[in-house]
C-alpha positions in Angstrom: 0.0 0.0 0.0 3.0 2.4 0.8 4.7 1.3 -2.3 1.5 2.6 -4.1 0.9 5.9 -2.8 4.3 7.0 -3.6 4.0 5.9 -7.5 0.8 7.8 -7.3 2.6 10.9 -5.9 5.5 10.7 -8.4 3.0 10.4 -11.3 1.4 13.0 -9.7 4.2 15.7 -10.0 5.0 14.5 -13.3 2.0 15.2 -14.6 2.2 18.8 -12.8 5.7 19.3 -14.8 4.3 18.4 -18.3 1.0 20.6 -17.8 3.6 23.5 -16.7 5.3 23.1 -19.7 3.1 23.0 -22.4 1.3 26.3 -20.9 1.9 29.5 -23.8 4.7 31.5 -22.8 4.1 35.5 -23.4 5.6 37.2 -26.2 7.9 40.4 -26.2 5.2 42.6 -27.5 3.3 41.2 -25.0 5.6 41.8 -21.9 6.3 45.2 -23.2 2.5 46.2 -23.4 2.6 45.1 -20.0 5.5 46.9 -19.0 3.7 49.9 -20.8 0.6 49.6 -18.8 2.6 49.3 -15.8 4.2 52.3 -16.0 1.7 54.6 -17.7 -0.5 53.3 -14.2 2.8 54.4 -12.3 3.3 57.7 -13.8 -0.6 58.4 -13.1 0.2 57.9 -9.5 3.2 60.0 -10.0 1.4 62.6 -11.3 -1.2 62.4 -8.6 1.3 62.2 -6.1 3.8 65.6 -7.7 0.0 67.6 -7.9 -0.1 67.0 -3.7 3.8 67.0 -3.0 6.4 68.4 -3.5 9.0 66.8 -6.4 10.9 63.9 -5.2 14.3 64.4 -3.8 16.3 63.1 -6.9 14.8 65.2 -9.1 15.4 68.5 -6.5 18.7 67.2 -6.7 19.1 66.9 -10.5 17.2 70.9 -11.0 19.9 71.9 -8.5 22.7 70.6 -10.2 21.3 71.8 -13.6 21.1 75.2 -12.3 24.3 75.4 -11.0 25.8 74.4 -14.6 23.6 76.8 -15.9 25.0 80.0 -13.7 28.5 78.8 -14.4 28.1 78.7 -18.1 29.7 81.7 -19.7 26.5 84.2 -20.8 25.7 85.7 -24.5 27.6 88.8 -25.6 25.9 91.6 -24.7 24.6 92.1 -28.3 23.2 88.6 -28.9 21.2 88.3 -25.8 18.0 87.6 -25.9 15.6 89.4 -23.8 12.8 87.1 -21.7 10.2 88.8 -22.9 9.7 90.9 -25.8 6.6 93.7 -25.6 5.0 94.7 -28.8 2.9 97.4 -27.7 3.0 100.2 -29.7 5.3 103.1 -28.0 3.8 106.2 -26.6 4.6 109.8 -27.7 3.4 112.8 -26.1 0.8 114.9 -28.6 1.6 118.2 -29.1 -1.2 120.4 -30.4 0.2 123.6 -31.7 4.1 123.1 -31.4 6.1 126.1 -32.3 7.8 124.8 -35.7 11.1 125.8 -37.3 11.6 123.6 -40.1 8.8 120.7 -41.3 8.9 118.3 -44.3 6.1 116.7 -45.0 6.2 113.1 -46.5 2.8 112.9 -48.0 -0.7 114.1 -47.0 -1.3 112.7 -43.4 2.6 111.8 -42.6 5.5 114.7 -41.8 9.1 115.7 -39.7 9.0 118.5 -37.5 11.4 120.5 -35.4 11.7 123.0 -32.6 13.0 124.0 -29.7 13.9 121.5 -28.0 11.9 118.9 -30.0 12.1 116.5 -32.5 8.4 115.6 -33.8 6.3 113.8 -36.2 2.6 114.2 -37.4 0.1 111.2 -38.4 -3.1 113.8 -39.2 -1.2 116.1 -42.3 -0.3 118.5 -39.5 -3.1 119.3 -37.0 -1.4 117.7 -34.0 2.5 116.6 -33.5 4.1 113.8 -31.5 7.3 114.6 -29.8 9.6 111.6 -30.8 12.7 113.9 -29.4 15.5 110.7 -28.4 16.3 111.0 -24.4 19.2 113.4 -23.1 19.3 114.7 -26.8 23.1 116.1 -27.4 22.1 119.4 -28.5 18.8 121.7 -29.8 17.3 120.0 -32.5 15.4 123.3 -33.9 17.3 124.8 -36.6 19.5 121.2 -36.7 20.5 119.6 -39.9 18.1 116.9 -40.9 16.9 114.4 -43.8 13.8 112.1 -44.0 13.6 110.1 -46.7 10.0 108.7 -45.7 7.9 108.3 -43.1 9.8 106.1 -40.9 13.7 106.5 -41.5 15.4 110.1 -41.1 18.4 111.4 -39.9 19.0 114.4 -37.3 22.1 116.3 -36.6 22.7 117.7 -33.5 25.3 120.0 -33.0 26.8 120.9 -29.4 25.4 124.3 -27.6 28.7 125.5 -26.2 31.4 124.4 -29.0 30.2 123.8 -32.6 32.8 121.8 -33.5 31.6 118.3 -31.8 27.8 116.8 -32.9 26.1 113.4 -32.6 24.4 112.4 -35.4 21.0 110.5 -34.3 19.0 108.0 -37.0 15.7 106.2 -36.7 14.0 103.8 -38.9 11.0 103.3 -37.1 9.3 106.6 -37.1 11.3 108.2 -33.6 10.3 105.1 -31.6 14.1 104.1 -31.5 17.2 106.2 -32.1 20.5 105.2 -32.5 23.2 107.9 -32.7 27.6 108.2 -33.7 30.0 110.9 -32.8 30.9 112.6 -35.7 34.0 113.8 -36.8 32.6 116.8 -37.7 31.1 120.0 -36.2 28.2 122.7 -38.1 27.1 120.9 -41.5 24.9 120.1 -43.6 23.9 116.5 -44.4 22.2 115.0 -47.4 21.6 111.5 -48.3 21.1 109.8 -51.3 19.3 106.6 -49.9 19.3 104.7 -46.7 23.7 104.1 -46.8 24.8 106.8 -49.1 25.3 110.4 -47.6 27.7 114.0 -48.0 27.8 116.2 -45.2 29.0 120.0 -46.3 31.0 120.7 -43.4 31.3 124.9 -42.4 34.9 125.6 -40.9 34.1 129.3 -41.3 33.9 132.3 -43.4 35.2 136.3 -43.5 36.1 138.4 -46.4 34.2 136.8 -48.9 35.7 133.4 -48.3 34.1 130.3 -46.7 36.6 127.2 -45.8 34.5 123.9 -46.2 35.4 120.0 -45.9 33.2 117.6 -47.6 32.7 113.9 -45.9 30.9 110.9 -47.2 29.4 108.1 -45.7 28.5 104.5 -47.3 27.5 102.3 -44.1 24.0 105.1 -43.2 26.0 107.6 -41.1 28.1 105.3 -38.6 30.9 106.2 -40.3 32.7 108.8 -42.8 35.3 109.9 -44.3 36.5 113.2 -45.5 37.2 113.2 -49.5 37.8 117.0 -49.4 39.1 120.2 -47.1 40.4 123.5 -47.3 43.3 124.2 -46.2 45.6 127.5 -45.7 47.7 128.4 -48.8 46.5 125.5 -51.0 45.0 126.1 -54.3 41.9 123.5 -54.1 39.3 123.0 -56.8 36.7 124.2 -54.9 37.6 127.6 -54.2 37.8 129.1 -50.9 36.3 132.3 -52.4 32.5 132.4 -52.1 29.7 131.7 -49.6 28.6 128.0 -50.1 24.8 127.2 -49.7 24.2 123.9 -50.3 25.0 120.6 -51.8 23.8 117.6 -53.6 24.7 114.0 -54.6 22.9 112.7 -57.1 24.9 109.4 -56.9 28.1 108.2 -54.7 30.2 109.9 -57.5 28.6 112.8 -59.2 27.8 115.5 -57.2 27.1 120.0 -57.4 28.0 122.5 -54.5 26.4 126.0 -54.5 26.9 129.4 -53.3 27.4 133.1 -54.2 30.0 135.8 -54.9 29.9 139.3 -55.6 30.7 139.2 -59.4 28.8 139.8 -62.1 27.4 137.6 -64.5 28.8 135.0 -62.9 27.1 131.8 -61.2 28.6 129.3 -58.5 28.4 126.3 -59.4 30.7 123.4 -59.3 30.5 120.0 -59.7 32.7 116.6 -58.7 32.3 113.5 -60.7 35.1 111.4 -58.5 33.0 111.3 -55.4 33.7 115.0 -54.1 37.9 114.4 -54.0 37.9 117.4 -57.0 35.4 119.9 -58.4 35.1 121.9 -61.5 33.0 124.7 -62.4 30.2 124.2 -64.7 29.0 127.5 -66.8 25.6 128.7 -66.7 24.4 130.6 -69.5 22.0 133.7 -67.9 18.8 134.5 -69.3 17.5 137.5 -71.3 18.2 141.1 -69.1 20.2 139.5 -66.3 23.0 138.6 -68.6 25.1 141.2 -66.5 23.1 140.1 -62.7 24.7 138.9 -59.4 23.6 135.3 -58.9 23.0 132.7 -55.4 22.6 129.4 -56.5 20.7 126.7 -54.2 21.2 122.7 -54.3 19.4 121.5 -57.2 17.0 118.9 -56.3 16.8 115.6 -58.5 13.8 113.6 -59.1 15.6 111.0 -61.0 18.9 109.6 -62.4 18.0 112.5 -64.7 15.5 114.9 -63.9 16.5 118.0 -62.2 15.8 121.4 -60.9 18.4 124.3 -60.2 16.9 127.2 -58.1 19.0 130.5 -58.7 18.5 133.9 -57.4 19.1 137.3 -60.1 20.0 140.3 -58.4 19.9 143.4 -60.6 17.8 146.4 -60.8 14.9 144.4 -60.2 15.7 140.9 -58.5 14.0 137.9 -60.0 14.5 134.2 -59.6 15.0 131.7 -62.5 14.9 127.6 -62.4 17.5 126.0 -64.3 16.3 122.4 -65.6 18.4 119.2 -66.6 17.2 116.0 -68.6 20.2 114.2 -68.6 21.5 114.2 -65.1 23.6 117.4 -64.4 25.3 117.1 -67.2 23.9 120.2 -68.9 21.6 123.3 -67.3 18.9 125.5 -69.2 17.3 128.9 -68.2 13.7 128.6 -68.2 11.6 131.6 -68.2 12.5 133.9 -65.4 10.2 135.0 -62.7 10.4 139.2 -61.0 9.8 137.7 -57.8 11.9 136.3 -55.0 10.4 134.3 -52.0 10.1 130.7 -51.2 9.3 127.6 -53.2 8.6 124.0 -53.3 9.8 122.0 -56.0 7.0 119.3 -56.4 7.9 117.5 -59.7 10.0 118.3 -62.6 7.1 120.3 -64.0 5.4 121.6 -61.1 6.5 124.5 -58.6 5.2 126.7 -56.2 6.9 130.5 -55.6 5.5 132.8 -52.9 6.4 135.5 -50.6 3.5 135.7 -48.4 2.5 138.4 -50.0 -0.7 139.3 -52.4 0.4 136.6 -55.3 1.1 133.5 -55.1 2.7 131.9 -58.3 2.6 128.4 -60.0 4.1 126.4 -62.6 3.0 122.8 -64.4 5.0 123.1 -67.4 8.6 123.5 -66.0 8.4 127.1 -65.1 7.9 127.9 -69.2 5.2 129.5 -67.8 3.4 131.4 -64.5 0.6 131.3 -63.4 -0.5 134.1 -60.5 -2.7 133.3 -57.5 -4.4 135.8 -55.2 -4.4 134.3 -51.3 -6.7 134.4 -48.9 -4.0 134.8 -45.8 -1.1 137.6 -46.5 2.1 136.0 -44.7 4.5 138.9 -45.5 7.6 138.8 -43.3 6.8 136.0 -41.5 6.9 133.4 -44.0 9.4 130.7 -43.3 9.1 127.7 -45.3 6.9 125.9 -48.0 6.3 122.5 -49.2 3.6 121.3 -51.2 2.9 117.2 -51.9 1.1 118.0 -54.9 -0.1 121.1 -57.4 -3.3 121.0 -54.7 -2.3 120.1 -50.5 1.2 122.0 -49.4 1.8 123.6 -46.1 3.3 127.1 -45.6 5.2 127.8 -42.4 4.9 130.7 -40.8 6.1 132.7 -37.6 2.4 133.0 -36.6 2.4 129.2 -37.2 1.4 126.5 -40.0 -0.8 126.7 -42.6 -2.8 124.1 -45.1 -3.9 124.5 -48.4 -6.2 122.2 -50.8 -6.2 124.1 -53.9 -2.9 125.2 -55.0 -2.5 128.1 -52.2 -5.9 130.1 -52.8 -7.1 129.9 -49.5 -5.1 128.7 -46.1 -6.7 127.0 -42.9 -4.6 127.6 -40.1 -3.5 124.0 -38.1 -3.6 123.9 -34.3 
């Protein structure tokens, strides 16, 4: 009986070890799904558990010893950082209502530069209200300043030092006065100009006496960061520009071909010379005078271009009876005609190659469309005798006329003048 229970017990066990072994074993995919379930349920109480306390104190450790790598690691140049956060609000200006102008340029009929005491400004309504875009701790008054704008968000400002006229800072935006940057020039007084957003001159004044006025010419081909001087007068050297002469202006028409004007006493004669190597020499380029003011006293003013071609030479007669006439060029400088002359002197606004406006705030106002061929006289509605500073007009209809008693708009060729502010 013994002996048979234990062959029932050993066939028993055997029986338990074949049943174990024909049992399916679980695949990889299976053990891994598994293993995936296992520790998505894991990560849900992890999740649970970091939403009620606080992280575990490995991974303190590790975000302690990350940070500590991080404040050791050497930081951006000051240049490339990157700030945390970038706001894109737009910037606020302070409105001005009525701000007392000394020069303006208007861009078109709603956008426009302004300067005066103290201020730097820009106009969004064609005038009626300013915004004082003036950069902080401005180097010097910006109101009878230097300044170009080429549209209505870049422009260029020089300011010149109040106590020594020899050092000035020469300020640029290109986001309509919302940011400046600014260079110390090398310069002191002058005149800028630029051609387009790289390419500028600067007519620099080193002074004047006896009929004479010293100048240095500079150029710059990076915007204004940097330029260099191409031409200067110096004592007891016989330049190409003379020394002889008050200059009043200049004008690049490219990098290399450029006209600077002026005046002398001399009759018949005009100032006018012109540099076709980037301003490094100059020659003088006759004008023929018109009819009756063959014998006259002239002042030329910087021709304004309106193309590679098109341009327009303002020049002043003085003779018994003063007059101005507007030279006109179709082939880029390279030769000037007398168109017909005007008996009036004042200020102007050279709108196209065909179109000008002459005034001088007095009874008549006068206007040309064919390239000052012919004149046409206006009668205003405002007299601005003596006090008229400065006009510019957009088209033959909307200009602006600046005055001492303050700015003026006109939308139908200067007949009749609302004043703004």
């Amino acid at each position: 009986m013994k002996k048979n229970t234990k062959i029932l017990f050993f066939l028993f066990a055997i029986l338990l070890t074949l049943s174990a072994c024909a049992s399916p074993q679980a695949t990889p995919v299976e053990n891994a799904a598994e293993g995936a379930v296992a520790e998505g349920a894991a990560a849900e109480d992890a999740v649970a558990e970091d939403a009620a306390y606080p992280a575990s104190t490995e991974l303190a450790e590790r975000e302690a010893e990350n940070s500590e790598n991080a404040s050791q690691a050497s930081p951006l140049p000051p240049e490339t950082q990157i700030p945390l956060a970038t706001s894109t609000a737009e910037p606020t200006f302070k409105t001005i209502a009525a701000p007392a102008l000394t020069q303006f340029d208007m861009i078109d009929a709603q956008n426009g530069w302004g300067q005066a005491e103290g201020l730097i400004l820009r106009t969004e309504d064609g005038g009626k209200t300013w915004l004082n875009i003036t950069p902080e701790n401005a180097f010097g008054d910006p109101a009878y300043a230097s300044s170009v704008f080429i549209d209505a968000q870049t422009g260029w400002i020089l300011l010149v030092s109040d106590s020594d006229y020899s050092q000035s800072v020469l300020y640029q935006t290109a986001d309509g006065g919302a940011n400046w940057t600014w260079h110390n020039m090398p310069f002191g007084r002058a005149e800028i100009g630029f051609i387009d957003t790289q390419n500028g001159y600067v007519l620099e004044n080193l002074g004047a006496g006896a009929g004479s006025n010293g100048v240095a010419i500079w150029t710059t081909q990076n915007g204004g960061k940097d330029y260099s001087r191409v031409f200067m007068h110096e004592p007891s050297y016989d330049a190409s520009l003379p020394l002889g002469g008050m200059k009043s202006g200049i004008t690049f028409i490219n990098p290399q071909n450029g006209w600077v004007t002026g005046s002398q006493p001399q009759d018949g004669f005009v100032w006018l010379y012109r540099s076709q190597d980037g301003g490094f020499t100059w020659t003088h380029q006759d004008l023929v005078l018109p009819p009756l003011y063959e014998n006259a006293q002239t002042r030329t003013h910087a021709p304004t271009f309106f193309d590679n071609q098109l341009g327009t030479l303002p020049v002043d007669l003085y003779a018994e009876e003063s007059a101005t006439v507007f030279y006109r060029t179709t082939d880029g400088g390279e030769n000037w005609q007398a168109t017909s002359t005007i008996q009036k002197r004042g200020k102007y606004s050279l709108i196209s190659p065909t179109e000008i406006i002459l005034w001088d705030g007095g009874k008549t106002l006068f206007f040309t469309i064919d390239g000052a061929r012919t004149w046409e006289p206006i009668q205003p509605n405002q007299l601005l005798e003596d006090e008229l500073r400065s006009l510019d007009f957009i088209n033959i209809l909307q200009g602006w006329a600046l005055a001492e008693s303050g700015l003026y708009h006109t939308k139908d060729g200067g007949m009749t003048w609302e004043k703004l502010g």
